[in-house]
C-alpha positions in Angstrom: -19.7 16.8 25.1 -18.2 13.7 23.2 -18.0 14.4 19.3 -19.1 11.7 16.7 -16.7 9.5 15.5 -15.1 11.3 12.4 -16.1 10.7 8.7 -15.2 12.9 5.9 -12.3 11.3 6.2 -13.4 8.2 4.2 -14.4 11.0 1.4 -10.9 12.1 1.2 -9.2 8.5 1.7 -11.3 7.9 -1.5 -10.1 10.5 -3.4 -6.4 10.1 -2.4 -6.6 6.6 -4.0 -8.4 7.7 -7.1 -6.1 10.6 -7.0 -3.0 7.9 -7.0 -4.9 5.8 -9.6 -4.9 8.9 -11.8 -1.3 9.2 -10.8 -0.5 6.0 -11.8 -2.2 5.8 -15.0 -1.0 9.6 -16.1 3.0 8.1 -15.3 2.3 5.0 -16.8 1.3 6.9 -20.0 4.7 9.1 -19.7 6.8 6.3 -19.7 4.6 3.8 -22.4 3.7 1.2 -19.7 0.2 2.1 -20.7 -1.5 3.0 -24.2 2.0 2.0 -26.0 0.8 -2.0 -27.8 2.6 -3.5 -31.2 1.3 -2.6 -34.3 -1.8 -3.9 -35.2 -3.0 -3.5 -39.3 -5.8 -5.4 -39.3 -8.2 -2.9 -40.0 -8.9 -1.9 -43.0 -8.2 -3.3 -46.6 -7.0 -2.5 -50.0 -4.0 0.0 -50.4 -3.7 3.8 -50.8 -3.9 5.1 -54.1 -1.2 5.6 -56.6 -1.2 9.3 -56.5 -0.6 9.1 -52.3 1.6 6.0 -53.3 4.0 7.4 -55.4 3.5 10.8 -54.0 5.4 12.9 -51.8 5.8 12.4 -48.3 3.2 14.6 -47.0 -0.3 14.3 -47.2 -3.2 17.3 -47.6 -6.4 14.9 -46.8 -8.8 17.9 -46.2 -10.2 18.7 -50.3 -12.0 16.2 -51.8 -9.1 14.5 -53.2 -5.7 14.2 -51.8 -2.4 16.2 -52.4 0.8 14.8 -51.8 4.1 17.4 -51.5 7.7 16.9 -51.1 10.7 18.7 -49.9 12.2 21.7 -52.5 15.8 20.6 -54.0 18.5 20.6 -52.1 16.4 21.1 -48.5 16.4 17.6 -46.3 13.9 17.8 -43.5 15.6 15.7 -40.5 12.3 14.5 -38.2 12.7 12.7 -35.1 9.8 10.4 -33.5 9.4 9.0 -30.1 10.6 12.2 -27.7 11.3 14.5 -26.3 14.0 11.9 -24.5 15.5 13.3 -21.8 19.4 11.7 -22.6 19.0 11.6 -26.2 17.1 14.2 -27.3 19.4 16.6 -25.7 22.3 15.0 -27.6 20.7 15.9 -30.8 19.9 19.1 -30.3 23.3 20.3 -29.5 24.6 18.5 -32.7 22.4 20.5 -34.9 23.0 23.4 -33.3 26.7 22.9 -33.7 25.8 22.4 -38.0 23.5 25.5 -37.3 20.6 22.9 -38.5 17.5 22.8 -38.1 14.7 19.6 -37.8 11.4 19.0 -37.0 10.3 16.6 -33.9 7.6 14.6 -33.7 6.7 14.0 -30.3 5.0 11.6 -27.7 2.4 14.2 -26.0 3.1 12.1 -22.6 6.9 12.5 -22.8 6.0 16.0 -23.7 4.1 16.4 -20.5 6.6 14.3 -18.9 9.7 16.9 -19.7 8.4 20.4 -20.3 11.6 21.9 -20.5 12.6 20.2 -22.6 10.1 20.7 -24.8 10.8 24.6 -24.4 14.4 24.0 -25.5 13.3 22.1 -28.8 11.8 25.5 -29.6 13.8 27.9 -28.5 16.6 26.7 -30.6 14.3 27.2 -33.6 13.0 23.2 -34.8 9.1 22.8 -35.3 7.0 20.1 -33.7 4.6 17.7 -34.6 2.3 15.7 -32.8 3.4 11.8 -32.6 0.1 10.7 -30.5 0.0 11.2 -26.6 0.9 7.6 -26.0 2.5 6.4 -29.1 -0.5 4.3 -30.0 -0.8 2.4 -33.3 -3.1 4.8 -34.9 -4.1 2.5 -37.5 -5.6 0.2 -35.1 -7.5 2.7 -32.7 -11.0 3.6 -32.8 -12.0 6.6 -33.7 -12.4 8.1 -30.5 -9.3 7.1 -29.5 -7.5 8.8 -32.1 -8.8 12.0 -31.2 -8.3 11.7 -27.9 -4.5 11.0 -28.4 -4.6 13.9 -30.8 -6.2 16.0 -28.6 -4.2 15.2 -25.3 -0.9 16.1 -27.7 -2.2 19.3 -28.4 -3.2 20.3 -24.7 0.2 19.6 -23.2 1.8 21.5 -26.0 -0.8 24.4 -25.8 0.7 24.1 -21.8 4.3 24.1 -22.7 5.3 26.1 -25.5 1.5 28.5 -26.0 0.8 26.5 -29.3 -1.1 24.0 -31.5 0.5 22.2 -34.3 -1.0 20.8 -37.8 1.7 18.8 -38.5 1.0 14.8 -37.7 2.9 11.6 -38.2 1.3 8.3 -36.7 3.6 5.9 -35.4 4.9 2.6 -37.3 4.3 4.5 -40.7 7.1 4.9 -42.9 7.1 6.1 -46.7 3.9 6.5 -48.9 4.7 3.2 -50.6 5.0 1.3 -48.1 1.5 2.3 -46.5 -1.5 -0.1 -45.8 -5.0 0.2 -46.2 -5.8 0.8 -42.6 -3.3 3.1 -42.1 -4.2 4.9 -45.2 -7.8 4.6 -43.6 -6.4 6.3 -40.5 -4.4 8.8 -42.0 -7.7 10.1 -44.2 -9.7 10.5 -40.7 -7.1 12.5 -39.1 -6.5 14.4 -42.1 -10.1 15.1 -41.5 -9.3 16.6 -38.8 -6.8 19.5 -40.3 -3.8 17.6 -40.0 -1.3 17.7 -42.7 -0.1 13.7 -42.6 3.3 13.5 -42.7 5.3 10.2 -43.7 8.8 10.3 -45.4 10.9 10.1 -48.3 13.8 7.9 -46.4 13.4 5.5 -43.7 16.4 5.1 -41.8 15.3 2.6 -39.6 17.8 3.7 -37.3 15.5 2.4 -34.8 17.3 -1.3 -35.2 20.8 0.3 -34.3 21.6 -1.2 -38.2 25.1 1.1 -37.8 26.3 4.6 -38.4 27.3 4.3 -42.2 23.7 2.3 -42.7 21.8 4.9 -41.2 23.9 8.1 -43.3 23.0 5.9 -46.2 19.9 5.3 -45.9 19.4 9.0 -45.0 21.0 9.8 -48.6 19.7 7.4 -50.7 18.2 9.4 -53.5 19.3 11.3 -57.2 21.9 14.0 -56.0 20.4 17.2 -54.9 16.8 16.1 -54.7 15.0 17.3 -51.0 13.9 14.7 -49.0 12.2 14.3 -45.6 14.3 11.9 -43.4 12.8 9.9 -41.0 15.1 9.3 -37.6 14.4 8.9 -33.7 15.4 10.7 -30.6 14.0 8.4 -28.1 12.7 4.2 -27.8 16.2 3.2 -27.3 19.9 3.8 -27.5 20.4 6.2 -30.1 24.2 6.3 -30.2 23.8 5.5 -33.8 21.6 8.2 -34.3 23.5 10.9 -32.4 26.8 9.6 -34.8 25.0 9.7 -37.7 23.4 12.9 -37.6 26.5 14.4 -37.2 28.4 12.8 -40.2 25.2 13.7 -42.4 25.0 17.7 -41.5 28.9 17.3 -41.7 29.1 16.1 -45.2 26.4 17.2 -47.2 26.3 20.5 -45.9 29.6 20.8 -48.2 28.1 19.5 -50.9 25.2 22.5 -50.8 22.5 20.7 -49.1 20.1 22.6 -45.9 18.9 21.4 -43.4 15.7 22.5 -42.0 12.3 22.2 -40.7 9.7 20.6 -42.5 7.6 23.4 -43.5 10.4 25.2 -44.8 11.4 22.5 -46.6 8.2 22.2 -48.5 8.2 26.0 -48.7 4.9 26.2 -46.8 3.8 28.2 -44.0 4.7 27.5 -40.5 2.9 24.7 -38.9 2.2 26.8 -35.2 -1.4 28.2 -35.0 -1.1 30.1 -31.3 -3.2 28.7 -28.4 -5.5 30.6 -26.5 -5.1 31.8 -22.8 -7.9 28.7 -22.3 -6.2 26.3 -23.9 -2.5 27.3 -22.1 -4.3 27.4 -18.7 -5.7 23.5 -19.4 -2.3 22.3 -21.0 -0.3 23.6 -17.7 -3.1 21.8 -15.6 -2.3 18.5 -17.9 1.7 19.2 -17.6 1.1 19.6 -13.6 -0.5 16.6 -12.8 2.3 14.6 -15.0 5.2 15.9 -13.5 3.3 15.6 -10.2 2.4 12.0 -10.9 6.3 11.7 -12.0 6.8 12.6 -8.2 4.7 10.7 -6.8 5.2 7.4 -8.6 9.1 8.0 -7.8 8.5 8.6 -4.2 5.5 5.6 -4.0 8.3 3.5 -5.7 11.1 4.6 -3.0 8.4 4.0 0.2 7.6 0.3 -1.6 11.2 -0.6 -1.6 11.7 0.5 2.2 8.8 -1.5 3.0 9.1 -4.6 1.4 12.5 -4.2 3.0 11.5 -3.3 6.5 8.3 -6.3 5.9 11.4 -8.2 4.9 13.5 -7.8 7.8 10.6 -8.1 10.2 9.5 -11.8 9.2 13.0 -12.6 9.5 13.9 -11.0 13.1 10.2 -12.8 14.4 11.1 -16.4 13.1 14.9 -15.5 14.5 13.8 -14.8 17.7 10.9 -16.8 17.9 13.4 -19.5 17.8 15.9 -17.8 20.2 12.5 -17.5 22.7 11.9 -21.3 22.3 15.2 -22.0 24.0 14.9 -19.4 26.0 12.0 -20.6 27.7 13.4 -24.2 28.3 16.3 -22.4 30.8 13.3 -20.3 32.0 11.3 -23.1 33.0 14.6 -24.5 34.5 15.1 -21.9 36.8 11.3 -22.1 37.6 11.3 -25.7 38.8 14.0 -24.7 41.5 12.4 -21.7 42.6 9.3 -23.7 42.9 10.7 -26.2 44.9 12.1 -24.0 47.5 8.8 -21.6 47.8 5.1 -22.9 47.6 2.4 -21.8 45.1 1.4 -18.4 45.9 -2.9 -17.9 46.5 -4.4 -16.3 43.9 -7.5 -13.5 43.3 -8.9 -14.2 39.7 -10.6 -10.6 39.2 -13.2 -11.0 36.3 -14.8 -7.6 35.3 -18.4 -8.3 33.5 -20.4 -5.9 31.8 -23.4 -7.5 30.0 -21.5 -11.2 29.6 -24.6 -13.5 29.9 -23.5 -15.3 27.2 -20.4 -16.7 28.4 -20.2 -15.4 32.2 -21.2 -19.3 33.3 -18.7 -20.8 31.0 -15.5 -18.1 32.1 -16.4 -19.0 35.9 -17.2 -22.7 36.1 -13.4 -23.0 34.3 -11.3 -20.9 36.4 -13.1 -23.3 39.1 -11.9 -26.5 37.3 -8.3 -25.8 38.3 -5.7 -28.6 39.4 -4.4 -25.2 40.8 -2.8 -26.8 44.5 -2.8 -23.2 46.6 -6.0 -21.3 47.6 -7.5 -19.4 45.1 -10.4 -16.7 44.9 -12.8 -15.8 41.9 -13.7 -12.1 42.2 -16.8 -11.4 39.5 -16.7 -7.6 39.4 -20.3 -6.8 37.2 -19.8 -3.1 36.2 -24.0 -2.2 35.9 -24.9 -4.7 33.4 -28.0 -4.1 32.0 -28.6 -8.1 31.0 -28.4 -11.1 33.4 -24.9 -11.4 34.4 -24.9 -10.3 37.9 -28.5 -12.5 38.3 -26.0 -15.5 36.7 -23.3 -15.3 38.5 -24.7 -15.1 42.2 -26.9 -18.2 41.3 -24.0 -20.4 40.6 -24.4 -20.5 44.8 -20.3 -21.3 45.0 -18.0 -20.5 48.3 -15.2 -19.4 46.9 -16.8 -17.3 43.9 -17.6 -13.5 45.0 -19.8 -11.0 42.9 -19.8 -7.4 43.7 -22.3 -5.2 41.9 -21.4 -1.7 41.0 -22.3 1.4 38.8 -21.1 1.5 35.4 -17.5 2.8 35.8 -15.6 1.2 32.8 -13.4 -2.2 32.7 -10.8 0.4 34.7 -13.2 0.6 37.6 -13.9 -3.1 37.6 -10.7 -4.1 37.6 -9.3 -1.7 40.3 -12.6 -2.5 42.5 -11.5 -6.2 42.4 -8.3 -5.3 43.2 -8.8 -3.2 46.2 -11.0 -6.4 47.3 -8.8 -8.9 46.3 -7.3 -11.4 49.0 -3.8 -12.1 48.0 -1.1 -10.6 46.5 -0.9 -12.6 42.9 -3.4 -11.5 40.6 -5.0 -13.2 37.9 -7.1 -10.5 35.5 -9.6 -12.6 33.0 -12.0 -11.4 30.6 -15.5 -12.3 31.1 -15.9 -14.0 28.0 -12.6 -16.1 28.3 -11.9 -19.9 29.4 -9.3 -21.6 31.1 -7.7 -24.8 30.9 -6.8 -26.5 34.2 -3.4 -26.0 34.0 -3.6 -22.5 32.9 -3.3 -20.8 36.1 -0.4 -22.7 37.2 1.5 -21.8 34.3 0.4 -18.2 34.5 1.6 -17.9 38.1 5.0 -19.7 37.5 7.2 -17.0 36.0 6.5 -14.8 39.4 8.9 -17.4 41.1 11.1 -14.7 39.7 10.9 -12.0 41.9 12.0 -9.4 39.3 8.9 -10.5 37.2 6.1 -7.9 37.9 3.3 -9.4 34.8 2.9 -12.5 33.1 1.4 -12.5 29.5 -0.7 -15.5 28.6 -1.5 -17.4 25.1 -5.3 -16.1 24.0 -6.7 -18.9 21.6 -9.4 -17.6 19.3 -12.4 -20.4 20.0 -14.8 -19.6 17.7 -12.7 -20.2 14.7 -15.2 -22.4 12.7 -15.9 -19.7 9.8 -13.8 -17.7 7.8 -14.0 -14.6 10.2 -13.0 -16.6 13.2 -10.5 -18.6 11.0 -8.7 -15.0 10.4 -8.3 -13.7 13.7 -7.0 -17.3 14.6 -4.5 -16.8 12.1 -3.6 -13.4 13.7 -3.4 -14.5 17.5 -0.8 -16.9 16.2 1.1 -15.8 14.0 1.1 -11.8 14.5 0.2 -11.2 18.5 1.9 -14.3 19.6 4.5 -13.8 17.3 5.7 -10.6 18.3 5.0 -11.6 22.1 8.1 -13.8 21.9 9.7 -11.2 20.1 9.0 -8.6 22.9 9.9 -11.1 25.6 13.3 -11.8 24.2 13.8 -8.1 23.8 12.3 -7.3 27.1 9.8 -4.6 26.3 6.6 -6.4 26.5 3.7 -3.7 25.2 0.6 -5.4 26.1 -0.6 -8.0 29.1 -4.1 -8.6 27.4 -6.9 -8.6 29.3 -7.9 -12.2 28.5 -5.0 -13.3 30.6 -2.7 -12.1 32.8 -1.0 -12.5 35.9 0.2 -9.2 38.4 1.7 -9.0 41.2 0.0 -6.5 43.8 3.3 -4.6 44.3 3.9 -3.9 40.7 0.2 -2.5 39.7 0.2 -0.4 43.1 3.5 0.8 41.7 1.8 2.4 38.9 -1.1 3.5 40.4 -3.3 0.6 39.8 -5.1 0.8 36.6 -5.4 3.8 34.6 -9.0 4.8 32.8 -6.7 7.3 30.2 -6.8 5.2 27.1 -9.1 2.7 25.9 -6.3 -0.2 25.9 -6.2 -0.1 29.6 -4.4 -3.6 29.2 -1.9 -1.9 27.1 -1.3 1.0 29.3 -1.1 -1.0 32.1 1.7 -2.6 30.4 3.5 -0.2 29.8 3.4 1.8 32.8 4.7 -1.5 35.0 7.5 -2.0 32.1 8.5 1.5 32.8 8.2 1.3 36.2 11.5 -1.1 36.0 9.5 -4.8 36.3 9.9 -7.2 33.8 6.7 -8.6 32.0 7.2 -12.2 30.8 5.0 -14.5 27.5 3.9 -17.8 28.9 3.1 -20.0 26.2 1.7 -22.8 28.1 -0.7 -20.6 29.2 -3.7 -21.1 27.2 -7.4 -18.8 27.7 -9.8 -19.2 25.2 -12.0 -16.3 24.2 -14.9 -15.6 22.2 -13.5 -13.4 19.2 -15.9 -11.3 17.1 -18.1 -13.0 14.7 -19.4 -10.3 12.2 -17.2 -7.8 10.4 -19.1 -5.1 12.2 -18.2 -6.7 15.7 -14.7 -6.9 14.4 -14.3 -3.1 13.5 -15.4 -2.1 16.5 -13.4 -4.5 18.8 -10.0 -3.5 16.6 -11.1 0.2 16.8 -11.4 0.4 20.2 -7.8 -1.9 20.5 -6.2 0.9 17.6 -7.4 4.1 19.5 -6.3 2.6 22.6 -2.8 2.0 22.0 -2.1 4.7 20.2 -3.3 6.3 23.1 -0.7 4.3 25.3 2.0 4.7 22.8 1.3 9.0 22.8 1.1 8.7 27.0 4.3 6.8 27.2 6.8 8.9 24.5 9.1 9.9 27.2 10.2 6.2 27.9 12.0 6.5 24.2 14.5 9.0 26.0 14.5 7.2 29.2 16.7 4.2 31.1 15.8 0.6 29.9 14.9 -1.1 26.5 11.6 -0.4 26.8 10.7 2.8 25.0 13.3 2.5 22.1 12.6 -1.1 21.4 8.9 -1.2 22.0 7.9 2.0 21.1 10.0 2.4 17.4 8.4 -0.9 16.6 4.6 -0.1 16.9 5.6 3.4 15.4 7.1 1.3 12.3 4.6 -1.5 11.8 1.4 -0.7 13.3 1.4 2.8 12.0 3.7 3.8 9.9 3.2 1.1 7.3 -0.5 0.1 7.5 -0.6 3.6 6.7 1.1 3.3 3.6 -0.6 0.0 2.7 -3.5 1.2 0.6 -1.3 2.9 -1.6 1.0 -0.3 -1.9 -2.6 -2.0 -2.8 -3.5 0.4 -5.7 0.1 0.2 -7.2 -0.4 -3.8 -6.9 -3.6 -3.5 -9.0 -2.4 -1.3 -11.1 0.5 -2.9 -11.8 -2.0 -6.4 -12.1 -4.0 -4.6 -15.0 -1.7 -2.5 -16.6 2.3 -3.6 -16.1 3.2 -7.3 -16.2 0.5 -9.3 -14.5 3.2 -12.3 -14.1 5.6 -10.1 -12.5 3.4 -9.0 -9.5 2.0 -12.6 -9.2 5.1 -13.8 -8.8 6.3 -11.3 -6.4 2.8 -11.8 -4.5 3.6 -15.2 -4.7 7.1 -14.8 -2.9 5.4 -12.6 0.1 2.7 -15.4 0.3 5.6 -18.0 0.6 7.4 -16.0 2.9 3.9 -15.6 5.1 3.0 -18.8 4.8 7.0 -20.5 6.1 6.8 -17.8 9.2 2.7 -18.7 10.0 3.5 -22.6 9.9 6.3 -21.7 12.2 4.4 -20.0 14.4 1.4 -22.7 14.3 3.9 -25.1 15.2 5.1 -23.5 18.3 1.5 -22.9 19.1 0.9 -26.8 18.8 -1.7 -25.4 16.0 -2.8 -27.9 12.7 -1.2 -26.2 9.7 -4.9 -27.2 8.0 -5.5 -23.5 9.1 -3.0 -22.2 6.1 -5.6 -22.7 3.6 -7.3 -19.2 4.5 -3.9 -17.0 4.7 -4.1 -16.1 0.6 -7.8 -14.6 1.3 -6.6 -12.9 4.4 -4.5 -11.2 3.1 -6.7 -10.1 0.2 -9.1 -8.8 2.5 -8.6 -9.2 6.1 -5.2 -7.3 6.1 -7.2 -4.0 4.1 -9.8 -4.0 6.9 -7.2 -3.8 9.5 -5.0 -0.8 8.0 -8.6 0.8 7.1 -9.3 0.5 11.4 -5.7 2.0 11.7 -6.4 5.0 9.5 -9.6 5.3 11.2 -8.0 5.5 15.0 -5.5 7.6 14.1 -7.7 10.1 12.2 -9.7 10.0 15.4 -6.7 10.8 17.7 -5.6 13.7 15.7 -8.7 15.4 15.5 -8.8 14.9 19.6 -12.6 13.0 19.0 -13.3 11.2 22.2 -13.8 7.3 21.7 -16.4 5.7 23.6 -16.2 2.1 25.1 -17.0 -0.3 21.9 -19.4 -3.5 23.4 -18.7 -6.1 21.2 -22.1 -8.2 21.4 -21.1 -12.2 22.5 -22.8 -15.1 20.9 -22.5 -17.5 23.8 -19.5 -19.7 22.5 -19.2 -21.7 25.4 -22.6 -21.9 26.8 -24.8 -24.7 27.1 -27.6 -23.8 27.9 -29.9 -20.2 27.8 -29.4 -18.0 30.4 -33.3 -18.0 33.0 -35.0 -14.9 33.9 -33.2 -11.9 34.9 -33.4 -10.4 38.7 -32.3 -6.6 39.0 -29.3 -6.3 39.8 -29.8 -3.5 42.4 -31.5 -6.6 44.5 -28.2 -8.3 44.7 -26.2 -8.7 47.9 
């Protein structure tokens, strides 16, 4: 019994890219691509009062008025904002430890989340921490909520790293009581709410400017001898060279002249600042810390994957425009060699095989061109109608012409058809046509000519979308041109031709009875056909000059399932034909690695590529992606005029390639994902009938006659 076609995939695709999104954001938070903005005081008026002004450095907002403390004599409390960092911080730490110091670090929740150990080490070694905001936000500007939530998040990820909570709190931008504003003296009263003890400082180094070592060991200094003081330094934002230097001269020299240096508590002779976390609160931290490291990971390895493919995308346009050009003049000493085979051997007769399964619409149409042929040997048109339930058989035998023959049969599948017409086919060159597709008059002779070669066993023709007056059809156009016919000269310079398609295509009899005529394993028949005959040792040849024009899908719903069926089909092929890789001939290495590479491999991967182009559209710089977007639609658009050009297209057709690729292209990889889930969960695929609209018909089909009445 045939299973369904599979759906709980879409679920999980869904979730991977909200998953990724998460990713994104959470990484983009580590590293202050997101949440991170310049500071912003406009909220808020009026300044502090004198008390908190000319106070010490930090702040008890929890009574009903505030209390301002400072370091005892002779402690100095180094801080350090911005990290943990994971080249600086490290630096620091070993320099204090060398002075037997000890500091307190104010840190970035996200960077905490980001380096864990790191985190550890800080305690370990004996400094205390305090909470710096998760994103380094200017607190003073933030609403409410968003304060808390920073404050909050810092809190987890430390509850999940070192088992504990902190009161201690400095907001980022702040510096010395004097120097505060109203809204930050607004901000800092609504997280002393909160049970924070504010913390600001007695000395701003401003090491952050890299001013130089001696500016930074003076400004770390500048006070009455032997006062305490709480120093304000960073371990992380930047090179901290300075920093590291002038850490080490300040422990070195005023630790002879009877200063300590410790944490901040201690130097405010308080108690410690840890409150212990409970077993809740350590089990939601580590959650928090895991997904940022494995966002970390994932970003990192996302990043690595978008280099390859923009290389690989890269290369690719390049080797199709290289040897679309190399094709060009290969097909003008191909054409040479042609003429003089033609000229010593006639035209060969030809069986046109059209299988039909409910092709009213354009059965008429298909037929009444292959008749208007300037074709100069004999020719037969076989209409094979594969039990169609609609008038096509009725059609066909009323068009009442000689050379046209219409043989009824049970539904079977296109397989069927085609090997029915074959087995009743005439002549030895065989012409295999869609029954929704038109010819031109010259088409068959062009299809036909490369078989003057006699080690030519298939001739691709040039499909031409017809039905290109709306966006839909003005898409696929732009893919028969520039991607299938594109990569047909490609595969015909290379000699490892993948598909014949079943619009057009010329066989001799010899090279499909080598292979068993055609297979009904896979749902690309035309593909696995192809394959089987390149395998086989015969070489398979694009004509250009070729031209069929079919009927291509005109709803998106049409679309899916046309591309589905094509998808499942060749992957089909590909997974039947994996021993060519290993064996004699181009075929399997060249052909094969290609559609592993671009038609799986990276449509797979393209989603992802999409949600780190949005997110890098919202939240990174929007002029940096546009411009590379910009680049890739250059590149596209060079390599798709080419490609017109050669076609003898009107570039006009350009316009639509920006929106293609907005949204045509996702529908695509989304069918890929779809076939493949469907081939590795073994689900059996039936035969998609893509509904035709009657591009090339006239005039309505009459009333239908069973077909069983037929001769």
């Amino acid at each position: 019994m045939r299973r369904g076609d599979p759906r709980g995939h879409w679920i999980l695709l869904i979730l991977a890219g909200l998953t990724l999104a998460a990713a994104l954001i959470l990484n983009g938070l580590a590293h202050g691509a997101i949440g991170e903005g310049p500071k912003d005081t406009v909220k808020g008026t009026g300044r502090p009062p004198a008390a908190v002004a000319n106070g010490g450095p930090v702040l008890n907002l929890t009574g009903s008025a505030p209390q301002s403390a400072g370091a005892r004599p002779g402690k100095i409390a180094l801080t350090f904002d911005d990290g943990p960092d994971p080249k600086w911080t490290p630096q620091l730490l070993d320099v204090l430890r060398r002075h037997n110091a000890k500091a307190t670090f104010f840190v970035v929740g996200a960077h905490v989340a980001e380096h864990p150990g790191l985190t550890r080490r800080v305690r370990r070694e004996g400094h205390e921490l305090g909470v710096h905001t998760y994103t380094h936000i200017d607190m003073a500007s933030a609403a409410e909520w968003r304060q808390r939530v920073e404050l909050d998040l810092t809190q987890r990820v430390l509850a999940g790293t070192i088992g504990v909570h902190t009161r201690l709190m400095r907001m980022p931008y702040s510096a010395t009581p004097a120097a505060m504003t109203g809204s930050q003296w607004q901000a800092a009263q609504q997280i002393g709410g909160q049970g924070y003890l504010v913390v600001l400082a007695d000395r701003d180094t401003e090491d952050w400017r890299r001013p130089g070592t001696d500016a930074i060991v003076a400004a770390a200094t500048d006070g009455p001898r032997g006062r305490g003081a709480v120093v304000m330094l960073h371990d992380s934002g930047g090179d901290r060279t300075q920093t590291v230097a002038a850490v080490d001269r300040l422990l070195t020299l005023y630790s002879k002249r009877g200063y300590q240096f410790t944490t901040l508590t201690e130097a405010l002779g308080s108690p410690a600042a840890e409150i212990r976390a409970s077993a809740p609160e350590r089990v939601i931290g580590n959650a928090l810390v895991t997904a940022q490291w494995a966002s970390s990971r994932l970003v990192g390895a996302l990043t690595f994957l978008f280099g390859i493919a923009a290389v690989l995308t890269a290369l690719r346009l390049a080797t199709l425009l290289w040897l679309a050009r190399a094709h060009v003049r290969q097909m003008r000493r191909r054409r040479r060699r042609q003429k003089r085979g033609w000229a010593r051997l006639a035209p060969p007769p030809v069986s046109v095989i059209v299988p039909a399964y409910n092709e009213e619409a354009g059965i008429e149409a298909t037929v009444r061109s292959l008749l208007d042929t300037d074709y100069p040997a004999p020719m037969e048109i076989i209409v094979v109608d594969d039990g169609s339930t609609d008038q096509t058989a009725w059609i066909v035998d009323n068009l009442r012409l000689s050379n046209v023959r219409l043989i009824c049969q049970d539904n079977g599948g296109k397989p069927s058809a085609l090997n029915t017409g074959i087995a009743n086919a005439r002549y030895d060159v065989l012409v295999l046509v869609d029954g929704d597709t038109v010819f031109q008059r010259d088409t068959i002779g062009n299809l036909v000519r490369p078989l003057a070669n006699a080690r030519v066993g298939a001739v691709s023709g040039n499909t031409k979308v017809a039905n290109r007056g709306r966006i839909l059809g003005r898409w696929q156009h732009i893919e028969y041109v520039i991607g299938f016919n594109l990569d047909r000269r490609m595969f015909d310079v290379l000699q490892c031709m993948p598909t014949v398609p079943g619009a057009i295509g010329a066989f001799r009899r010899e090279a499909l009875m080598s292979v068993g005529g055609v297979s009904n394993d896979t749902l690309a028949e035309d593909t696995d056909l192809t394959m089987a005959i390149c395998r086989a040792g015969w070489r398979v040849e694009y004509e250009e000059s070729a031209l069929a024009w079919t009927e291509a899908p005109s709803s998106v719903r049409q679309l899916w399932r046309q591309r589905y069926r094509w998808c499942y089909g060749t992957l089909q092929a590909m997974w039947k034909h994996r021993r060519s890789v290993v064996e004699r001939g181009p075929f399997g290495r060249r052909c094969l690695s290609y559609l592993v590479v671009f038609q799986v491999a990276l449509p797979l991967f393209a989603p992802a590529v999409d949600v780190f182009a949005l997110y890098g559209l919202v939240f990174l710089d929007p002029m940096d992606m546009a411009a590379s977007w910009l680049v890739f639609m250059i590149a596209q658009a060079v390599a798709g005029a080419y490609a017109l050009r050669l076609d003898g297209e009107r570039l006009r057709t350009l316009w639509t390639l920006p929106l293609q690729q907005v949204v045509y292209r996702q529908l695509m990889y989304l069918v890929v994902i779809q076939s493949l889930v469907t081939a590795l969960l073994g689900t059996r695929l039936r035969w998609q009938v893509i509904r035709r609209t009657g591009t090339f018909s006239s005039t309505p089909p009459a009333e239908p006659v069973p077909a069983r009445s037929l001769p």
